[in-house]
N, C-alpha and C positions, 0 to 999 in steps of 0.2 A: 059227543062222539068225535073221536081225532081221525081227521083226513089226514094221509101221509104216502109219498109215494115211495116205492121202496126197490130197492135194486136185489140182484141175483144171491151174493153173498150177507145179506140182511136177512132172506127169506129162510137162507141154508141157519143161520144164528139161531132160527126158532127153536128147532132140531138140536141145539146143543145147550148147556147151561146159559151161554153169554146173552142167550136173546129169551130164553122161557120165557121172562115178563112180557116180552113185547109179546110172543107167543101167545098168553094166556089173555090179553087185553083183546087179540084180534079173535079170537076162539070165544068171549065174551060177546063180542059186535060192540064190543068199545074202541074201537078201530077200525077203520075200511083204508084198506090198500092199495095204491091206485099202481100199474106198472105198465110200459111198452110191451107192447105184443112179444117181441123176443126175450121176454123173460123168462119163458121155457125151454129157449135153447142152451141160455146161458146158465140155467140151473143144470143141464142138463151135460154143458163143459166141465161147472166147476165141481157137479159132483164125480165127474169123469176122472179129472186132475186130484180129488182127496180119496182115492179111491183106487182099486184094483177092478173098478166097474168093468164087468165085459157087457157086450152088445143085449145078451138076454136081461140082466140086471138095469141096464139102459131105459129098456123095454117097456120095464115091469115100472122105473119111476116115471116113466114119460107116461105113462096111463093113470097113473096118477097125479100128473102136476095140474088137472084141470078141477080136482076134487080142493083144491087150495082154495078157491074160489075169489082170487085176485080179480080185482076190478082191472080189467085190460083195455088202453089203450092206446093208442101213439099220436104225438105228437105234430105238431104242422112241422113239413120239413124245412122251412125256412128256420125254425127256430134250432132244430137241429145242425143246420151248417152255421148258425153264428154260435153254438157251443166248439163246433169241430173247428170254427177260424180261431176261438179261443184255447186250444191247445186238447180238446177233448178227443179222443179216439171215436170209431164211428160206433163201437159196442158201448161206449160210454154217452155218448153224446143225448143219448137221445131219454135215458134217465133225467139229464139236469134240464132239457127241452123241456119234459113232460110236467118236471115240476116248477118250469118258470108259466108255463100254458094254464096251468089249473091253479096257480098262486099256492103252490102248497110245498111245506117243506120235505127236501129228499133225504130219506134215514136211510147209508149205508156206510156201509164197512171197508168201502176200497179207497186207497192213500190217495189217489190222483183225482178221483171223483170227490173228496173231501177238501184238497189241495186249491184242485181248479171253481167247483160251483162256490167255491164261498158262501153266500149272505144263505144258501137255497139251503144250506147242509146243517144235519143233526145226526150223528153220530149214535 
């Protein structure tokens, strides 16, 4: 089974053609996904921002982000301010934290978190 930690626009990829696979591996239990606790929220921006989402629609996915069944959890914050002294934002930082903490590699989607985690990132 593949350990992988995974960020907000990873998770959104399941949901559309470009991640199916990775989708059907972790629907499988040939994957466990490890992510920071505010992974809900930021699911819950970025489906904000691809979207004409109002507040009820909001509603209805935030009651369902806990049925994902993401392995949640966060990072020691020391680790996270040496990613933020490394150029990471505080919404980013704490993705490439979690996966320098747990030794496992980070599969996501956004430029700067592919940019900046180097060695941690898979794409």
């Amino acid at each position: 089974m593949r350990r992988v930690v995974v960020d907000a626009l990873t998770v959104l990829s399941w949901f559309d053609a470009s991640g199916a696979g990775q989708r059907r591996e972790y629907e499988a239990g040939e994957l466990t996904a490890f992510a920071p606790r505010r992974i809900h929220a930021d699911l819950l921006a970025a489906v904000a921002r691809r979207s004409d989402a109002g507040p009820e629609m909001l509603a209805r996915v935030a009651a369902e982000l806990p049925r994902l069944g993401l392995q949640l959890q966060d990072p020691p914050l020391g680790l996270v301010a040496g990613w933020i002294a490394r150029g990471l934002d505080a919404q980013l930082a704490p993705y490439a934290a979690l996966g320098e903490h747990l030794d496992m590699r980070l599969e996501t989607r956004d430029p700067v978190l592919r940019r900046r985690a180097g060695r941690l990132v898979r794409a």
